[in-house]
N, C-alpha and C positions, 0 to 999 in steps of 0.2 A: 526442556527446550528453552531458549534465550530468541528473545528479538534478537531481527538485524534488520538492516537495510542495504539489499543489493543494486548493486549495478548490473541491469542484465542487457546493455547494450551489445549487439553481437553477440550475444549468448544463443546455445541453440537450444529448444525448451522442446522435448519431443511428447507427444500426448498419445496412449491408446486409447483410444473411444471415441467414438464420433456421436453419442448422444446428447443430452440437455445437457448432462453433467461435463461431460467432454468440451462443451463449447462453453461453458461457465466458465470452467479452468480456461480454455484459450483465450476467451475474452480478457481473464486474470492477466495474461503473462505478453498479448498481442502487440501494443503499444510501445513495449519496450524490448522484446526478445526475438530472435526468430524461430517461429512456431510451424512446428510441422504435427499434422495427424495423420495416424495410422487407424483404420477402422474399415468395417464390411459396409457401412452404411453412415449418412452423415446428414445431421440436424440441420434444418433450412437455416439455423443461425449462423452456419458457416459462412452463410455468401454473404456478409454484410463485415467478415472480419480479413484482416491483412496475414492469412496462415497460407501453408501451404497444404496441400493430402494427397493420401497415398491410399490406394482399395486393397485388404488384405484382411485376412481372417488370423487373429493371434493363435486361437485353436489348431492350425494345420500347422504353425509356423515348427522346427523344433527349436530348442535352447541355443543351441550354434548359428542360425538364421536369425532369431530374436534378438541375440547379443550382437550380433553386426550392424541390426537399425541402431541399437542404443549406445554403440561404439561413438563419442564424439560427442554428445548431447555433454548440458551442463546441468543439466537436468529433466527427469524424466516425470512423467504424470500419469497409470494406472488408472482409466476410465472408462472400463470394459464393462458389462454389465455379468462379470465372472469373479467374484473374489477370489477364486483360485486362479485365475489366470492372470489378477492386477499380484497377488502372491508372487506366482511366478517372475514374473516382471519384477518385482521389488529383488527378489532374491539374484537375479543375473545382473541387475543394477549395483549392489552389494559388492558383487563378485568384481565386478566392474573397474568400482569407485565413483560411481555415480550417484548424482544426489536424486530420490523419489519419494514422491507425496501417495498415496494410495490415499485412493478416493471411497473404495469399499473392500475393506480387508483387514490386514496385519497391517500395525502402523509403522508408516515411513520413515526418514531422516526430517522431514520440514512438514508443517501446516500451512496451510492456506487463511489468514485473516479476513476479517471482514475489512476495508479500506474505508478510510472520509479523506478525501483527497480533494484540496484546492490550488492553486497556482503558488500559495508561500507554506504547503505544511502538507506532511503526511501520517495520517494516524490510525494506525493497522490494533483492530480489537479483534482478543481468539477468546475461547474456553477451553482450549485444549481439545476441542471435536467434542467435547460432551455436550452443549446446547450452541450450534450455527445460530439459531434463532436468539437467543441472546447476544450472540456478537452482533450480532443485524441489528438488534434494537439498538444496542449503544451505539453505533455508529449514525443511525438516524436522527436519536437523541440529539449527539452533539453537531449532527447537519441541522437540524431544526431549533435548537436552543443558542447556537454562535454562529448566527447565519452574516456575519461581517468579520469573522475570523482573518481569514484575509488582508483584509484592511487594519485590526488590530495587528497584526504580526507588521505591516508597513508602517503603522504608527509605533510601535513601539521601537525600531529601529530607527527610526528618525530622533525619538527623544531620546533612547539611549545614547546616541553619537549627540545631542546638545549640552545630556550630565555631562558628559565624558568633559564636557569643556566649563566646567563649573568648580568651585572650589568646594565638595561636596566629596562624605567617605563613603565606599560602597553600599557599605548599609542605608543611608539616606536616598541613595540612586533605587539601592530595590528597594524599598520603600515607597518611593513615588510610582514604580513603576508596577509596582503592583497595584496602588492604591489606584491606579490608571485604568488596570483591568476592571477593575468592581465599580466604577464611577458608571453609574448611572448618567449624567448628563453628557461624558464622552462615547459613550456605548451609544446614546441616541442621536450625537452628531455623526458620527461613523453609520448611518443609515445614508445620510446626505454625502457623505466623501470623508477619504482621509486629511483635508485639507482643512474643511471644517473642523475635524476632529483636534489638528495640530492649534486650531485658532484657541476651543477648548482649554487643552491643556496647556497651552503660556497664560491663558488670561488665570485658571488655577493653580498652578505650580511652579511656572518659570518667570512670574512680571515681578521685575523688580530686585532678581538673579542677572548678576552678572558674572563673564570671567574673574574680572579682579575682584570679587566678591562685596563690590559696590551693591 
């Protein structure tokens, strides 16, 4: 499997299972997609999310009825508490050309990452389904260890577009800007603002840097 990063605006992301697991996944995909569950029963964490649901038991349904819900979706999510029946579902998804993740079963076309998501960055950790709990840690890690991530990603756009105006050769531009990352004294202004932080890095790296290389 490869990363990617989708656009799943207007997308329709169809889910079976209306359990814990069920609403994990729709919480996953809510925000951005439009979410529909199919299920006999449904986690009180539905009511707090923008899905839509549908009452239905997959067990009764047959393969011709099944493949008409899943007709149209852009993708689909197995979250029945049946691994033969998320099976089932994968394989008329298949048939389809649909994309499906199973949640407990044969494995799907895509996985579910664990996410660290801020307003300038998005950083999706898997293990391949072999330890969730390790993507979870890493992800927390780097919530808890770059907790001004954000504002680095805004500073470093601001000094990147100031080299850019510098008589200076790529390599000295990443240079600086890495040495920006690991700076201790910018890392600690970047608590207070990115503003402070920009004061930082002219008074280290840019005073005294001109265009005309005065």
């Amino acid at each position: 499997m490869i990363p990617l990063m989708l656009d799943l605006s207007g997308r329709s992301v169809r889910i079976f299972g209306g359990g814990e697991v069920g609403a994990r996944k729709a919480a996953f995909f809510a925000d951005e997609a439009a979410v529909q569950i199919f299920s006999r029963s449904f986690s009180s964490r539905f009511s707090s999310l923008p899905v839509t649901s549908q009452v239905l038991d997959v067990e009764l349904l047959d393969d011709q009825t099944l493949g008409d819900l899943i007709k149209g979706a852009f993708l689909v999510v197995a979250a029945t508490s049946s691994p033969d029946q998320n099976n089932r579902i994968g394989r008329i998804c298949r048939d389809l050309g649909v994309l499906f993740n199973n949640a407990d079963g044969e494995q799907g076309d895509l996985q579910l990452p664990a996410v660290a998501r801020g307003e300038q960055y998005l950083i999706a950790v898997s293990t391949g389904g072999s330890s969730p709990a390790v993507a979870r840690y890493i992800r927390e890690t780097i919530e808890r260890e770059v907790p001004c991530l954000d504002r680095m990603i805004l500073l470093q756009r601001e000094v990147r577009g100031a080299l850019k105006q510098l008589p200076l050769s790529s390599d000295e531009r990443r240079r600086i800007l890495s040495a920006i990352l690991r700076d201790s004294a910018v890392n600690s202004a970047l608590n207070t603002g990115v503003d402070q932080a920009v004061a930082v890095v002219w008074t280290r790296y840019l005073q005294g840097r001109s265009p005309d290389g005065c």
